[in-house]
N, C-alpha and C positions, 0 to 999 in steps of 0.2 A: 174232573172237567173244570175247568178256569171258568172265572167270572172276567166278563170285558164292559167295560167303561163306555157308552154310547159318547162319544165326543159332542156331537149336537146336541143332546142333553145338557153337558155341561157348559157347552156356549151359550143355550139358552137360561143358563142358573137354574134348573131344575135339578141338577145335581149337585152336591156337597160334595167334597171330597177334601178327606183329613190327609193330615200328613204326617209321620211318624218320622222319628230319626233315630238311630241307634247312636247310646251316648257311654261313654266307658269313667267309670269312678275306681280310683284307686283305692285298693283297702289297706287297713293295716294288718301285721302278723299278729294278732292278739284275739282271746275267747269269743268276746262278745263285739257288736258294734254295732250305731247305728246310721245308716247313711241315707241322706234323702234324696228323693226320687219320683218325679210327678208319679200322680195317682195315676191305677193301672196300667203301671208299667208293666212290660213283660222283661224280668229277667232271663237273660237269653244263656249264657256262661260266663264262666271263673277261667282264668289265665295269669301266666305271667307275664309282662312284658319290660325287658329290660331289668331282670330279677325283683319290680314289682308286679303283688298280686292286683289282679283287676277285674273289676264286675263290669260285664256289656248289658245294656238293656237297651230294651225297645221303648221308647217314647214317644210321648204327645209332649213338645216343651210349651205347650201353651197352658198345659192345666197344671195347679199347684204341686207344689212337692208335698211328698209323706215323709215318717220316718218309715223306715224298712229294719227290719231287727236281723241282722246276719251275724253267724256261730261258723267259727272257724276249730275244727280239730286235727290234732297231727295223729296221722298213723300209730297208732298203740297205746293213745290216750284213752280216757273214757268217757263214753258218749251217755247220758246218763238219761233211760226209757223208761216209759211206764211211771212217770211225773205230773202226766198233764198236760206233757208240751209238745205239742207238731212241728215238724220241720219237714220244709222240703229241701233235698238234694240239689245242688246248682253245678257243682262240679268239683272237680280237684287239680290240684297244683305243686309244681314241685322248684325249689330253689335248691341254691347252692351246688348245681348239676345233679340236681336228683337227691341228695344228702338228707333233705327235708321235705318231707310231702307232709300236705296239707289237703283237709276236708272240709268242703265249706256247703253252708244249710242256712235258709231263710225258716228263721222263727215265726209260725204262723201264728200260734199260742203262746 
């Protein structure tokens, strides 16, 4: 069931209402990396576009940036567990028509 917005509410400013924008950052083809990204962003997915790879996320561009720590692996590399380190899963990507696929994980830990 959806949540609705009282419009009078918010003519009267008793309602706040954020705004979010989805913002896409290019990554590079390489292990580790760190890219910045206001606080609580929600990373949404991993794509290519125009044979670069690209992180969409969902933003607040009002509150500061982090760094974000992103792990890129290719297909048949080694992903290396039970380290100490969490990742989450963002998505995957393939260049060169397919020739290259690529795994990419947001370093938690």
């Amino acid at each position: 069931m959806g949540r609705y917005l009282d419009l009078d509410l918010l003519k009267e400013g008793r309602v706040e209402v954020m705004t979010k924008q989805i913002f896409k950052y290019a990554l590079e083809i390489t292990d580790t990396q760190s890219v910045a990204i206001p606080e609580g962003a929600e990373i949404l997915t991993v794509q290519t576009q125009r044979e670069i790879p690209c992180l969409w996320a969902l933003v607040n561009p009002k509150l500061p940036s982090t760094e974000r720590q992103i792990e890129t692996f290719g297909t048949g590399h080694p992903v290396h567990v039970g380290i100490g380190v969490e990742r989450r899963y963002i998505g995957t990507y393939q260049i060169q028509n397919g020739n290259l696929v690529f795994h990419v994980f947001e370093r938690l830990s």
